[in-house]
C-alpha positions in Angstrom: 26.2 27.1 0.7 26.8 26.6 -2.6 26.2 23.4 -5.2 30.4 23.7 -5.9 31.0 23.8 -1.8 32.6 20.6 -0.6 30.6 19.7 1.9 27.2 20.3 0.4 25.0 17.8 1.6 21.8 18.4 -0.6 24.0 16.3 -3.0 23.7 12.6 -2.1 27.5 11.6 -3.6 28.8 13.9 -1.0 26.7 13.0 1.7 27.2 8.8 1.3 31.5 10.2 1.1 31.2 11.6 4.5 29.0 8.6 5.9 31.7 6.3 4.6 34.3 8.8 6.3 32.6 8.9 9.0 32.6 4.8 9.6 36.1 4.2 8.3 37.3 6.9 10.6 35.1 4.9 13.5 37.0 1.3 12.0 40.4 2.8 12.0 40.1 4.2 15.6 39.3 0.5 16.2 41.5 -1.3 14.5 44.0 0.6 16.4 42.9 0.4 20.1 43.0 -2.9 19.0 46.2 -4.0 18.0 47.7 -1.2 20.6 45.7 -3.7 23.5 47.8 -6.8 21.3 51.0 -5.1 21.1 51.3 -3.2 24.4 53.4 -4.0 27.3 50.9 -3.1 30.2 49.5 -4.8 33.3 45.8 -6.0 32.7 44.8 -3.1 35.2 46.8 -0.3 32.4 45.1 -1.8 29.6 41.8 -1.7 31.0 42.3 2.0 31.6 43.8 2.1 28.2 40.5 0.5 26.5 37.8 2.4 28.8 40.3 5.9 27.9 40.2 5.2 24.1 36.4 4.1 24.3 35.9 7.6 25.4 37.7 9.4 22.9 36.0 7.3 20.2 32.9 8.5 21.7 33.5 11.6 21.7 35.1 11.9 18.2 31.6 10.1 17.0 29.4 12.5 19.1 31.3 15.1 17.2 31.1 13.8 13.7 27.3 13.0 14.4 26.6 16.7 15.5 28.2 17.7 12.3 26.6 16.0 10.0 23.4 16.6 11.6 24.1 20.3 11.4 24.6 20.1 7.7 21.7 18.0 7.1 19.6 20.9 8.9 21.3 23.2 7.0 20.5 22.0 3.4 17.0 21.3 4.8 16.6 24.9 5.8 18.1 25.6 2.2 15.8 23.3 0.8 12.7 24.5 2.4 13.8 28.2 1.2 14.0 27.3 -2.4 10.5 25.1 -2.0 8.9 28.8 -0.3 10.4 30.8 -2.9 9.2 28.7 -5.8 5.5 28.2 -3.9 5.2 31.7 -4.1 6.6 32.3 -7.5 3.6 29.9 -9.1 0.8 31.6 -6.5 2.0 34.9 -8.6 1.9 33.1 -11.5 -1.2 31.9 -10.9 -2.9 35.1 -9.3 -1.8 36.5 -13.1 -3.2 34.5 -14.8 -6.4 34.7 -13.1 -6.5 38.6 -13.8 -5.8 38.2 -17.3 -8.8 35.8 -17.8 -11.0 37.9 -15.7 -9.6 41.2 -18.0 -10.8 39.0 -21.1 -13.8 38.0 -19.7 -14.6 41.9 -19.3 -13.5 42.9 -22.8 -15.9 39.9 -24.4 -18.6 41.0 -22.4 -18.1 44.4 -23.3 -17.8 43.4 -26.3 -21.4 41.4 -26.4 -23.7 44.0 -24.6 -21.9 46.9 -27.0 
């Protein structure tokens, strides 16, 4: 994935956008079983059915949104950790360098003093 994907959830804007997505999607389910329970022309035993039927759909539709977005918050930590492995090893090479050169000038001045 890619910084210009639009789901990318390293970045925190996108990330809090489907959070609130996620609850006003939740809300709105809601709000309807709600006002269908108000408005609806059922027996108490139908409506009961109707609540206990819609509570399992909402369920379901958060279980699903959950398992999404903790998919995609693995993934960007997998991506994540990559780019931390990748840049670890970059500075031990660096490093390892740097630590021949001295040693390469620590030969030449010696060379240099017992010549």
């Amino acid at each position: 994935m890619d910084r210009h994907s639009t789901y990318y959830v390293g970045d925190s804007r996108t990330t809090d956008r489907l959070a609130f997505f996620l609850l006003g999607a939740a809300l709105g389910a809601l709000v309807a079983a709600v006002l269908a329970i108000l408005y609806a022309p059922q027996s108490g035993d139908e409506t009961r059915e109707l609540i206990v039927e819609r509570g399992r759909q909402l369920g379901g539709r958060a279980r699903s949104g959950g398992d999404e977005f903790i998919h995609r918050v693995r993934e960007a930590t997998d991506e994540w950790a990559a780019k931390l492995q990748a840049a670890a090893d970059d500075l031990v090479a660096q490093g390892r360098m740097t630590a021949e050169e001295a040693r390469s000038q620590v030969s030449e001045m010696l060379t240099r003093v017992q010549g």
